[in-house]
N, C-alpha and C positions, 0 to 999 in steps of 0.2 A: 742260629743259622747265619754265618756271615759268608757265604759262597752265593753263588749267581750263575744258573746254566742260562748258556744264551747260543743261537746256531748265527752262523758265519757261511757267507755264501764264500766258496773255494775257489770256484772257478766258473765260468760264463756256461750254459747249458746252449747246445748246438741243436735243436729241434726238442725231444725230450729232456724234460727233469728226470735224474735218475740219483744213489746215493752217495757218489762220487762227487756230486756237485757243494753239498752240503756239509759242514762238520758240527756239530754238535760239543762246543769246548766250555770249562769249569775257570770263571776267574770269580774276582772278590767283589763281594755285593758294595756294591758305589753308595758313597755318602750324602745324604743333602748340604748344598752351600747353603748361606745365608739368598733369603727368597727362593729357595726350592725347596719341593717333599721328596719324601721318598716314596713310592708305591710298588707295592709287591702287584703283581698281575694274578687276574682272574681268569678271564680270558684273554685269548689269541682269535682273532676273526681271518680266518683264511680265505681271502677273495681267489677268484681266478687271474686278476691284474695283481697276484703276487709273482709270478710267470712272467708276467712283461718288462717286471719292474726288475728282472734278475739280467738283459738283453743289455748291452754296450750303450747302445742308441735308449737318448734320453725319453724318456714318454711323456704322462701330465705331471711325472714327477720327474728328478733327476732319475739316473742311475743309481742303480745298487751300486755300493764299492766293495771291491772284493778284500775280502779278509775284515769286514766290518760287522759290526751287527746286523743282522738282516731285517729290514724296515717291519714294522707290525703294526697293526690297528689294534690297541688294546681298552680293555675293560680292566679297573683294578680298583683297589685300596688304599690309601695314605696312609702311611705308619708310622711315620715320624712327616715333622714339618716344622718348617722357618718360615713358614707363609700365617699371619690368622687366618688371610682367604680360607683357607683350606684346612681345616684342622685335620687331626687323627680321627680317624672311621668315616672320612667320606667318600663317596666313591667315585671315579673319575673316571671320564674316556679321555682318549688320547690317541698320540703315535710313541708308543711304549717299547716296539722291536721285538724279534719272535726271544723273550727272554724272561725272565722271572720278576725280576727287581729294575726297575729304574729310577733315575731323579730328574726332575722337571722343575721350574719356574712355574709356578701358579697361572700364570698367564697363558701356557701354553696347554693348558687343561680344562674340561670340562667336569665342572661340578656336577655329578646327578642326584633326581629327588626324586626316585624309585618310589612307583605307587605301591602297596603292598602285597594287592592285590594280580602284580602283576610279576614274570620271574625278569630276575635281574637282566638273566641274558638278552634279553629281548630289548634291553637300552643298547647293545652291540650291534643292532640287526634289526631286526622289523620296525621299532622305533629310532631307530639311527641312520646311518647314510644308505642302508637299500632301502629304507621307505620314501626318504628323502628320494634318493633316484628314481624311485618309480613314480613320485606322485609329480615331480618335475617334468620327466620325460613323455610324462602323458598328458600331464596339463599344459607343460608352457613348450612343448614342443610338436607332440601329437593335435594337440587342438582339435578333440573331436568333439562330432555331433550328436547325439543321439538316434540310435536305427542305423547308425555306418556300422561297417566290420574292419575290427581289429581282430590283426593276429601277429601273436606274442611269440617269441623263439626262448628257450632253454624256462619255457613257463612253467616249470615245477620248481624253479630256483631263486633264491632270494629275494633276487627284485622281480623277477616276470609273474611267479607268482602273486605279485602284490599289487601288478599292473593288469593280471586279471579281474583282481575278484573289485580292484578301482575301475577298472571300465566297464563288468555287468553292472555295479550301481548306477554307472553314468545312465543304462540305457543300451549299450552298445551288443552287438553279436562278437560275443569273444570266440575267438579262433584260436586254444593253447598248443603249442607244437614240444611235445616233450619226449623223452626215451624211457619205456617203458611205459610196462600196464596198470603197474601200481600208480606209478607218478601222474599218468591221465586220467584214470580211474579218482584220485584226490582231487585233482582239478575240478571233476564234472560233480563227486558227490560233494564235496564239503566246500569247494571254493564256488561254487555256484555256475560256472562258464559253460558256455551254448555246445563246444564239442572242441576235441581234443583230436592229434594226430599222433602219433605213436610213430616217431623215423626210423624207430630201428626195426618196425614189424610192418608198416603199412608203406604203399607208394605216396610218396609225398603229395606229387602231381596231381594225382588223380585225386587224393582225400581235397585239396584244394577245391580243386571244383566243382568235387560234391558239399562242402561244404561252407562256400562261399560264391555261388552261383550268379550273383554280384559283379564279385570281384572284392578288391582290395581295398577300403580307402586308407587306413592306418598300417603302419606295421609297429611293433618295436622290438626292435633287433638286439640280438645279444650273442649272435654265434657269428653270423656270415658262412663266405664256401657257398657249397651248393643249394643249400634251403634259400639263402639271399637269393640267388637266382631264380628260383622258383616261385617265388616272393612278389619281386619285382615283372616277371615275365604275366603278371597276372591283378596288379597295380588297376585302378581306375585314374582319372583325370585328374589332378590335382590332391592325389595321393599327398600324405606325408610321413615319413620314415622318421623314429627318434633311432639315433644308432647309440646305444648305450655300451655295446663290446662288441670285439671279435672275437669270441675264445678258437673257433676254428684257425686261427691264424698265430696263436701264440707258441705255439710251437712248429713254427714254419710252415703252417700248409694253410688253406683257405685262400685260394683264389678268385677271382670275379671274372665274371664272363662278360666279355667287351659288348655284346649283342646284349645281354639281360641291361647294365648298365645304362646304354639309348634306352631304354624304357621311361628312364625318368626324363627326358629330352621329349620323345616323343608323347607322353603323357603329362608336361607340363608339371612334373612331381617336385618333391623337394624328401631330400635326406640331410638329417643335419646331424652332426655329432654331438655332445653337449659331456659335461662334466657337474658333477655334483656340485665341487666345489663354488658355481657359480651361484646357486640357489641357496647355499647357506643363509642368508638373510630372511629367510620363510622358513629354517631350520624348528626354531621352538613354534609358531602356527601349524607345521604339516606333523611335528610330531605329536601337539595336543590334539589335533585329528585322531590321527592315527591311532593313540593312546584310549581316545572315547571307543573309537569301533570295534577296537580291541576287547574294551571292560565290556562293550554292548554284544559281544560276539559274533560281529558281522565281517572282522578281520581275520582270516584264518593262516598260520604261517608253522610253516618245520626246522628247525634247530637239529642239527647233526653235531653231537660233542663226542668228540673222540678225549679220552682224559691223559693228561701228562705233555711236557714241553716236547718230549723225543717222537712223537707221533705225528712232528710236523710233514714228514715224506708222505708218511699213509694218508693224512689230509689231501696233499697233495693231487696226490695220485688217484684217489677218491674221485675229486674235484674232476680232473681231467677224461675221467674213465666211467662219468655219469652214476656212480657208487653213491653221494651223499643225497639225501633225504633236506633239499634247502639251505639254509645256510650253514657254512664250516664250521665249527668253531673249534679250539684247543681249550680243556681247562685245565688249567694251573693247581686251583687250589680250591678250597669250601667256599662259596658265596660269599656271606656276611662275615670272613676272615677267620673263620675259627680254625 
């Protein structure tokens, strides 16, 4: 096999992604230099900040460029190499692009040492940057107490649910806000949290207040729009908000209401935005965590694989239209390279 499917963003998306944005083209699978491997890809991790990152305006990352390979967070294989670092058969995360094959500098990769025990994918996801996300934005940003209430936004999804079932260990009254019966329904039986809100079937508002009688002290936020406001309209005194995303917003709509917003004024609150990237230096400590609660069974987490590189729209669209079941992912290929 010496070809390479790889998709190319077309052109900039005006509110929705749809398939005109995207081309899906065949060129020749790239060679390793001296000090680089080659790696075929395993997986494709489809975040929802794959959406933002297709937008003119730069985010925590550059822009996409159009007519480029479209950015990817990948899981893969080394197949050949001009690195020792890194010999053939090891397996590496990366930023690999939504593509089959790429070549990297050793340096710019992670080597992983997959427990056996445990499946690969899960070094893409629950053990990688949304465990990291969640265990940061709840530790070194939320700063709770035990007996406070947190409530978590899009908590059937890769990181919120990981920010639940990490704050009923803390102690805390988790609050998961999710779309659908199934997805809260998982929350309350297998991820352990206090109770669940259902937006697309219940009033928000009002489950609020029955189920946090309180008030607020936590939030961690992952959508914005109108659940933010309902959110915040309901805040205690010295609140703190981790804002991990907006997905309500990436495709131009999620607005904030100027009156919910004085809430944090008036309640002395604080909202802070934060980025993964800054906690990597606690990277290999929160994933040996995380990797123990996992083998002990006290970490519970869902994996959506959809199979083949051309499935990246339906990903997509999955993503934005509450459809996946946890984290995205794309597989490329067999696990251990066969």
């Amino acid at each position: 096999m010496t070809q390479n499917n790889q998709w190319i963003l077309r052109e900039r998306p005006q509110g929705a992604l749809d398939a005109r944005h995207l081309e899906l083209r065949r060129v020749e699978r790239p060679l390793p230099a001296d000090g680089e491997v080659l790696v075929r890809n395993l997986y494709v991790l489809v975040p929802p900040a794959m959406r933002l990152w297709m937008n003119a305006q730069d985010s925590y990352v550059p822009a996409q460029p159009l007519g480029q390979t479209m950015m990817g967070i990948t899981l893969g294989i080394v197949e050949a190499s001009n690195d020792p670092a890194l010999p053939v058969g090891t397996h590496v995360n990366g930023m690999g692009g939504c593509q089959e094959w790429f070549t990297a500098p050793a340096a710019q990769l992670m080597a992983l040492a997959p427990h056996p025990e445990v499946p690969l994918a899960a070094y893409r996801s629950v053990l990688d940057v949304q465990g990291l996300t969640a265990w940061a934005g709840l530790h070194e940003v939320c700063r709770p107490q035990p007996g406070q209430t947190l409530v978590v936004t899009a908590a059937a999804g890769s990181v919120g649910s990981l920010v639940c079932q990490l704050g009923a260990q803390m102690g805390l009254h988790v609050v998961g806000i999710a779309g659908g019966a199934d997805k809260c329904r998982w929350l309350r039986d297998d991820c352990g949290i206090a109770a669940t809100i259902d937006y697309k079937a219940d009033d928000v508002g009002a489950r609020l207040d029955a189920l946090c009688p309180r008030g607020i002290d936590r939030v961690f936020e992952n959508v914005g729009g109108p659940v933010l406001d309902l959110l915040l309209e309901r805040i205690n005194d010295g609140a703190r908000i981790a804002l991990c995303g907006m997905v309500a917003s990436y495709n131009g709509g999620g607005t904030q209401s100027a009156q919910a917003l004085m809430r944090l004024v008036t309640k002395a609150a604080r909202i802070e935005g934060f980025l993964v990237r800054d906690h990597f230096h606690r990277y290999a400590e929160v994933a040996a965590q995380l990797q123990a609660l996992l083998l002990e069974g006290r970490l519970k987490y869902r994996i959506d694989i959809l199979d083949g590189l051309a499935q990246l729209p339906l990903a997509l669209d999955n993503l934005f239209h509450g459809r996946n079941q946890g984290v995205q992912l794309l597989r490329l290929a067999p696990e251990r390279g066969g």
